[in-house]
Chimera marker file (.cmm) of the C-alpha trace (Angstrom):
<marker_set name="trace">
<marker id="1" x="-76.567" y="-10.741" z="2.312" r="1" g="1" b="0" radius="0.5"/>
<marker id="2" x="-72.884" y="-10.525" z="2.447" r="1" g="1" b="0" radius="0.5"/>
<marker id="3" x="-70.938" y="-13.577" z="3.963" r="1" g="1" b="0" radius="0.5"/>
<marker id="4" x="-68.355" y="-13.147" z="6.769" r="1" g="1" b="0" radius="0.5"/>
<marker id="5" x="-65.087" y="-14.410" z="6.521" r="1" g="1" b="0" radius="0.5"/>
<marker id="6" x="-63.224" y="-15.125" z="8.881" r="1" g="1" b="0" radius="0.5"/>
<marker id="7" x="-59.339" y="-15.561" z="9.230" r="1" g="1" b="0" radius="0.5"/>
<marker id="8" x="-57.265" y="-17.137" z="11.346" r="1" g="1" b="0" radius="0.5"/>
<marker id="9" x="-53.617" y="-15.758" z="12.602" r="1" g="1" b="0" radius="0.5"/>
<marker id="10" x="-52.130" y="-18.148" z="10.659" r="1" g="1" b="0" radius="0.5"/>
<marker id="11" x="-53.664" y="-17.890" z="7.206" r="1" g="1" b="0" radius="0.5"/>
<marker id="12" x="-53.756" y="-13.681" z="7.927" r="1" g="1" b="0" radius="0.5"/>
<marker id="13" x="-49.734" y="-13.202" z="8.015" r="1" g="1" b="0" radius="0.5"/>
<marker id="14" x="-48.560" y="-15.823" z="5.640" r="1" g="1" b="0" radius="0.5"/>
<marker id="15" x="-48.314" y="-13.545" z="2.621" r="1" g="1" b="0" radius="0.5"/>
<marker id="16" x="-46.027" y="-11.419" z="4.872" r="1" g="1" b="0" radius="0.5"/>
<marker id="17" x="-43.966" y="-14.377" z="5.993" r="1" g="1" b="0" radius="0.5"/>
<marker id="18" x="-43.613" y="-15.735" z="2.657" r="1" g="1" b="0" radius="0.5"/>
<marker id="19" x="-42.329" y="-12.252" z="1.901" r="1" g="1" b="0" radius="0.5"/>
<marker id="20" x="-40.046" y="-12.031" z="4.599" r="1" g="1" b="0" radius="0.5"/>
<marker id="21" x="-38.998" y="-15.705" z="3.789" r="1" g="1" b="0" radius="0.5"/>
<marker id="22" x="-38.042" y="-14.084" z="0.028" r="1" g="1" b="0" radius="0.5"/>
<marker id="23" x="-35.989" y="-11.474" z="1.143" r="1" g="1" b="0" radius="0.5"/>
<marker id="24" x="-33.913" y="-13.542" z="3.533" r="1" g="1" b="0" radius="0.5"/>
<marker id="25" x="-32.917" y="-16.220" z="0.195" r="1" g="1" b="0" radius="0.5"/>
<marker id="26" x="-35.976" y="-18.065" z="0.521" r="1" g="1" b="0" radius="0.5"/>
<marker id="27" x="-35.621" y="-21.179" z="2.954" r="1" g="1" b="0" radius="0.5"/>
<marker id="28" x="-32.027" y="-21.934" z="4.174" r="1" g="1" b="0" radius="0.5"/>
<marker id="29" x="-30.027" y="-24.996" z="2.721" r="1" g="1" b="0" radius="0.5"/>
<marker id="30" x="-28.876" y="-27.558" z="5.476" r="1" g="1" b="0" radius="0.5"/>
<marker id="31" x="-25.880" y="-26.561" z="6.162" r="1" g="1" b="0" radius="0.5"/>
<marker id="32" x="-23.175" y="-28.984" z="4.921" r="1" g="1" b="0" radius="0.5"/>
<marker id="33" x="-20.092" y="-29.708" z="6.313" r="1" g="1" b="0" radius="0.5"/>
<marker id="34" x="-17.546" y="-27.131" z="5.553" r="1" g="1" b="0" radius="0.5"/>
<marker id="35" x="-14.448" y="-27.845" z="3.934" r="1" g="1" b="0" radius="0.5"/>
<marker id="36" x="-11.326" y="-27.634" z="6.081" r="1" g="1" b="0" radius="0.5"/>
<marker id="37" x="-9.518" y="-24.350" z="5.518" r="1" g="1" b="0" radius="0.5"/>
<marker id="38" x="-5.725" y="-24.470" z="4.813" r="1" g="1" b="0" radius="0.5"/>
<marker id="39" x="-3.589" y="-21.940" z="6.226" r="1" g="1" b="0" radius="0.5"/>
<marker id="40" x="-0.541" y="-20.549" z="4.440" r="1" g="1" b="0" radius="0.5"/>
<marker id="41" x="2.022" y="-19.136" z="7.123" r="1" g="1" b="0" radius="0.5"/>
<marker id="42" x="4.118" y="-16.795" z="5.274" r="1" g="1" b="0" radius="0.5"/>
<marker id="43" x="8.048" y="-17.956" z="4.666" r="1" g="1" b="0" radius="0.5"/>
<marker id="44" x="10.524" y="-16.516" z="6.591" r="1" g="1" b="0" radius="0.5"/>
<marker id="45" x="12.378" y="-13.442" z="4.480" r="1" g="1" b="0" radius="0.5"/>
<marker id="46" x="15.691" y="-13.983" z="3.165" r="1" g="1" b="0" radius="0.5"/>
<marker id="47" x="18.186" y="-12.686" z="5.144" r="1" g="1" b="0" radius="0.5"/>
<marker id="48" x="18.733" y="-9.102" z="3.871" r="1" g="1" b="0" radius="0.5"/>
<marker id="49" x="22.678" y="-8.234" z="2.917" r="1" g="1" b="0" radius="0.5"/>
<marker id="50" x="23.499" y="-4.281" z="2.623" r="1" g="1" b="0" radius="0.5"/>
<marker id="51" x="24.044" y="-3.068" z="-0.487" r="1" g="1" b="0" radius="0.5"/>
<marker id="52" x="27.930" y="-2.012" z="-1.335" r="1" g="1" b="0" radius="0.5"/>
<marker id="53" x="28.780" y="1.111" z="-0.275" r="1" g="1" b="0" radius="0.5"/>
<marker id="54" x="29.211" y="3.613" z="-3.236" r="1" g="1" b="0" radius="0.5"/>
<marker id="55" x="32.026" y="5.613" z="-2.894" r="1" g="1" b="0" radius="0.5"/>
<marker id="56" x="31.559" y="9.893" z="-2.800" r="1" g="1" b="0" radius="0.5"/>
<marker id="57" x="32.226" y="11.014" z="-6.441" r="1" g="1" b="0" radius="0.5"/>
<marker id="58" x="33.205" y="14.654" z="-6.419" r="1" g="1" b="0" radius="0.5"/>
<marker id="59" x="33.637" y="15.989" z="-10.286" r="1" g="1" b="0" radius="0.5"/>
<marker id="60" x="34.958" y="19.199" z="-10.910" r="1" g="1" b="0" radius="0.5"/>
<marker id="61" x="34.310" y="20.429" z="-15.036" r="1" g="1" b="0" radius="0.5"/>
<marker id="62" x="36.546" y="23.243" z="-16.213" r="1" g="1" b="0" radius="0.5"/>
<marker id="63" x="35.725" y="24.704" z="-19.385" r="1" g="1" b="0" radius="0.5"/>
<marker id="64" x="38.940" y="25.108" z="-21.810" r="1" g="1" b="0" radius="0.5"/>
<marker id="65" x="37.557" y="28.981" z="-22.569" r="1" g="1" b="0" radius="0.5"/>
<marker id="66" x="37.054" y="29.606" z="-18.976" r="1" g="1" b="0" radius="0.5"/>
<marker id="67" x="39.949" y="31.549" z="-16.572" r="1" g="1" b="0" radius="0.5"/>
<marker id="68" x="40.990" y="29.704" z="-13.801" r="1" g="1" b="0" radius="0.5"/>
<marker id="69" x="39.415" y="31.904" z="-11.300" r="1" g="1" b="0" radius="0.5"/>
<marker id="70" x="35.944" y="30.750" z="-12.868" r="1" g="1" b="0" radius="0.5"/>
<marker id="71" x="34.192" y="28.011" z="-10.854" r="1" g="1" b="0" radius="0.5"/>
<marker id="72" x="33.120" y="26.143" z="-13.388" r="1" g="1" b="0" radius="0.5"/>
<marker id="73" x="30.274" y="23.323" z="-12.971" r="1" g="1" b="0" radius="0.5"/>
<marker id="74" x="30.424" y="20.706" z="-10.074" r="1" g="1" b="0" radius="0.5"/>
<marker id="75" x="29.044" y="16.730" z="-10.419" r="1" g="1" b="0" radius="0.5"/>
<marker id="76" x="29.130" y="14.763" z="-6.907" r="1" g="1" b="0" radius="0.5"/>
<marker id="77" x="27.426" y="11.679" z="-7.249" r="1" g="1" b="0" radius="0.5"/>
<marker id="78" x="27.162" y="8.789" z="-4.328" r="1" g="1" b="0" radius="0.5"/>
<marker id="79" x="24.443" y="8.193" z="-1.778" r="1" g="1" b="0" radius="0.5"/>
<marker id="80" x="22.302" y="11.029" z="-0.487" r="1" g="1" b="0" radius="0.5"/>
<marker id="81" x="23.684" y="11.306" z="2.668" r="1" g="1" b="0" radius="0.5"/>
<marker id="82" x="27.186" y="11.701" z="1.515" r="1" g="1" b="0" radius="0.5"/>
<marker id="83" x="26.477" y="13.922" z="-0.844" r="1" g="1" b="0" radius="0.5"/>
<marker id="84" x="24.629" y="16.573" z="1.472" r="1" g="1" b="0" radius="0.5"/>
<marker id="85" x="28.031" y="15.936" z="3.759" r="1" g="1" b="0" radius="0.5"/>
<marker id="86" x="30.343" y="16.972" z="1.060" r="1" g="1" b="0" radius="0.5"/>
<marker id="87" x="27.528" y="20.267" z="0.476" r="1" g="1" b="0" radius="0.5"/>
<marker id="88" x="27.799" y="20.648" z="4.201" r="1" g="1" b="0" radius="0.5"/>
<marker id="89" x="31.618" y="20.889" z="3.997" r="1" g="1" b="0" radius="0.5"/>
<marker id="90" x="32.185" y="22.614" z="0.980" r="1" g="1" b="0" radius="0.5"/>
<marker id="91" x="29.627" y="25.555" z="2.560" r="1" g="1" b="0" radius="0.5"/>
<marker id="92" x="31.903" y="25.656" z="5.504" r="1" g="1" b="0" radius="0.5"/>
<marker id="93" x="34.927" y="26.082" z="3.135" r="1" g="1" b="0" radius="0.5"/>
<marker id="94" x="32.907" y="29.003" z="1.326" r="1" g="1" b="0" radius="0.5"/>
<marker id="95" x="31.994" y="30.585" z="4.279" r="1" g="1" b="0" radius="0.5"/>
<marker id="96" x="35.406" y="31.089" z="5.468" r="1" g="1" b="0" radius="0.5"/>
<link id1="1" id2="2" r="1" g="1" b="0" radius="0.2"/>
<link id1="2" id2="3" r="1" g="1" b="0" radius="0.2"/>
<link id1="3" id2="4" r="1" g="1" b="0" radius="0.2"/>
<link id1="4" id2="5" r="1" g="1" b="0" radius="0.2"/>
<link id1="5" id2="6" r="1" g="1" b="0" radius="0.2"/>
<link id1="6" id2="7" r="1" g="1" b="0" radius="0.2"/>
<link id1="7" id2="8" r="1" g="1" b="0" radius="0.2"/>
<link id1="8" id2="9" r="1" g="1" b="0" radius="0.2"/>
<link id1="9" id2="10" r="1" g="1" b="0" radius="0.2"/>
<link id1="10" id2="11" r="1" g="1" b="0" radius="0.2"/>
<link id1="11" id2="12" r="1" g="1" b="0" radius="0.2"/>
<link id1="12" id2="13" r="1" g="1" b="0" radius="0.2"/>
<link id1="13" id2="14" r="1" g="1" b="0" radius="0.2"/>
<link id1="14" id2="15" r="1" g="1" b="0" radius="0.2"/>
<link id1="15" id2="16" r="1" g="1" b="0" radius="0.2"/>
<link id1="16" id2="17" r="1" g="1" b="0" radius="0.2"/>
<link id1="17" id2="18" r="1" g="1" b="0" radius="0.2"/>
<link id1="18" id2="19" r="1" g="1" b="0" radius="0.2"/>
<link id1="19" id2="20" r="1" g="1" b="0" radius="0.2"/>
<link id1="20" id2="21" r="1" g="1" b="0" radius="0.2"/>
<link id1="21" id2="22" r="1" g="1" b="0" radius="0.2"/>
<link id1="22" id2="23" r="1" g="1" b="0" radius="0.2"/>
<link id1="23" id2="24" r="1" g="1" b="0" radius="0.2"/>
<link id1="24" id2="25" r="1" g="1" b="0" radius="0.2"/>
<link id1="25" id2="26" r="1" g="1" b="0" radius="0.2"/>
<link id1="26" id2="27" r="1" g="1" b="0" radius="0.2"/>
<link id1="27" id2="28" r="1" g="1" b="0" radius="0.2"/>
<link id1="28" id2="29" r="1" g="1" b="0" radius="0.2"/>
<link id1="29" id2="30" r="1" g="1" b="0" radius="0.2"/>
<link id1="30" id2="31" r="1" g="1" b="0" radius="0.2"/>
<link id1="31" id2="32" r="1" g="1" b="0" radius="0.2"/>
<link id1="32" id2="33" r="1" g="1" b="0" radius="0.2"/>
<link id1="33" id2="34" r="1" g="1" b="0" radius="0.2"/>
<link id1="34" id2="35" r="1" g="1" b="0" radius="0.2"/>
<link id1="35" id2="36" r="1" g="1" b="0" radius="0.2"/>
<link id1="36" id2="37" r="1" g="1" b="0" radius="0.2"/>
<link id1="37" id2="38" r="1" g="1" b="0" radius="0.2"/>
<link id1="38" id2="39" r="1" g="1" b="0" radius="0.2"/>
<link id1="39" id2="40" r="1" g="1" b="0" radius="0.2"/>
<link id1="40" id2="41" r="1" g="1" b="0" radius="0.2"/>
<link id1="41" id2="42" r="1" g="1" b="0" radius="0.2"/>
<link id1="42" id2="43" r="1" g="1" b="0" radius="0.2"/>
<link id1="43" id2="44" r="1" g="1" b="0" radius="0.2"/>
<link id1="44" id2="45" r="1" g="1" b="0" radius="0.2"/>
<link id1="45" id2="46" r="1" g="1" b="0" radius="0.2"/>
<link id1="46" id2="47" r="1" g="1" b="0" radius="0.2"/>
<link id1="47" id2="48" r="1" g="1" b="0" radius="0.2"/>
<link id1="48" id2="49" r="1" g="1" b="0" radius="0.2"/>
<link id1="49" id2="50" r="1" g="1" b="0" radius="0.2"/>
<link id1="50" id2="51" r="1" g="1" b="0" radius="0.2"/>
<link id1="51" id2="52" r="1" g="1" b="0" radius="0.2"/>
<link id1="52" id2="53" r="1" g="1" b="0" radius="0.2"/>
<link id1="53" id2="54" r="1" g="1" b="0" radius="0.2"/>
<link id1="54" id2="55" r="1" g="1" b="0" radius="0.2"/>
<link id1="55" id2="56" r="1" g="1" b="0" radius="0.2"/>
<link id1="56" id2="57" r="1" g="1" b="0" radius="0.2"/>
<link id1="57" id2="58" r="1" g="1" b="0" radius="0.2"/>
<link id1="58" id2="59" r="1" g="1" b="0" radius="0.2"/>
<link id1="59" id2="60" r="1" g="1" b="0" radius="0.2"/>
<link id1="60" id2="61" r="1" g="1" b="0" radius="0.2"/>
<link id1="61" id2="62" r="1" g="1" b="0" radius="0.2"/>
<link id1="62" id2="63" r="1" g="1" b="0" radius="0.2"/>
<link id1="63" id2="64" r="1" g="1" b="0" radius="0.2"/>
<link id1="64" id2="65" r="1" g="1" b="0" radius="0.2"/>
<link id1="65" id2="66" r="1" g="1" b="0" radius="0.2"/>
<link id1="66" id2="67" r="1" g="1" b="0" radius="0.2"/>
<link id1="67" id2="68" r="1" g="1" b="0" radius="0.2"/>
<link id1="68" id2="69" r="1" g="1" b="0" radius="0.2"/>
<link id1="69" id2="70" r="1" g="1" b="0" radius="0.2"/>
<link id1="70" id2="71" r="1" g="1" b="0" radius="0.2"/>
<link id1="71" id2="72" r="1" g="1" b="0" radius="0.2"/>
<link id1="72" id2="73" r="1" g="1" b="0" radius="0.2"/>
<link id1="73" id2="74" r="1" g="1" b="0" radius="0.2"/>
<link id1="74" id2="75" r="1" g="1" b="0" radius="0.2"/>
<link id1="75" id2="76" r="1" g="1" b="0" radius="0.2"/>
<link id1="76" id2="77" r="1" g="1" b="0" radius="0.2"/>
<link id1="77" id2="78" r="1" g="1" b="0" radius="0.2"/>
<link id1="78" id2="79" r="1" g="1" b="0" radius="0.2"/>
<link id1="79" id2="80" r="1" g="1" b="0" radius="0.2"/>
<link id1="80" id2="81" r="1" g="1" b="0" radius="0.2"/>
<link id1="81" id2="82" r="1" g="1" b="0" radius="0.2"/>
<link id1="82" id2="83" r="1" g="1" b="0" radius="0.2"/>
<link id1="83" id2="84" r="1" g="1" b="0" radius="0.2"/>
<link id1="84" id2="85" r="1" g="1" b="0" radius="0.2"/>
<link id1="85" id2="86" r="1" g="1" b="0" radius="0.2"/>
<link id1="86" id2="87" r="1" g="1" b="0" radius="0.2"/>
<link id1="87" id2="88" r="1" g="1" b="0" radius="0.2"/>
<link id1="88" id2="89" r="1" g="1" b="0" radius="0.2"/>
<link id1="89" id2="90" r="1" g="1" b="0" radius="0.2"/>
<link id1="90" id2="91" r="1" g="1" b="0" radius="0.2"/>
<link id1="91" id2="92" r="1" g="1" b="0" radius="0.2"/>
<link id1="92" id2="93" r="1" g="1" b="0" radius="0.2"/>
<link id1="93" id2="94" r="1" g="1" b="0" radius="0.2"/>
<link id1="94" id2="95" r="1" g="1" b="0" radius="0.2"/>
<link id1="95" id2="96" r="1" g="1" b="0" radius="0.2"/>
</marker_set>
């Protein structure tokens, strides 16, 4: 004759809470008291001085072989925007 078991609630789900307890970290740790947290507020930035101005370079390279009438090769040299001025001007002169 086979012998009935019976189960209560309890004793039917604690494998599955056990589990569930496992996945979670297993039982929680009292939480201690946390350490205070120090802020760092960033320093202001040193002031910030411009840069010297670099003065507009224009360099004009003859060779000794070449005529006169020959262009030649052209260095300019000095920040960007004063370089594409002196382009901008020396088109003009070209066009003309």
């Amino acid at each position: 004759m086979a012998t009935a078991t019976i189960f209560s609630l309890h004793q039917l789900f604690a494998p599955l809470q056990a589990f569930v307890t496992w996945l979670a970290g297993g039982p929680g740790e009292p939480a201690a008291t946390p350490a205070p947290v120090r802020v760092a507020y960033p320093r202001p930035a040193p002031p910030v001085r411009p840069l010297p101005a670099i003065p507009l370079r224009v360099v004009r390279v003859l060779e000794p072989s070449a005529s006169r009438a020959v262009a030649g090769r052209m260095v300019i040299s000095g920040r960007l925007a004063d370089v594409c001025a002196e382009l901008d001007r020396l088109a003009a002169l070209e066009g003309r």
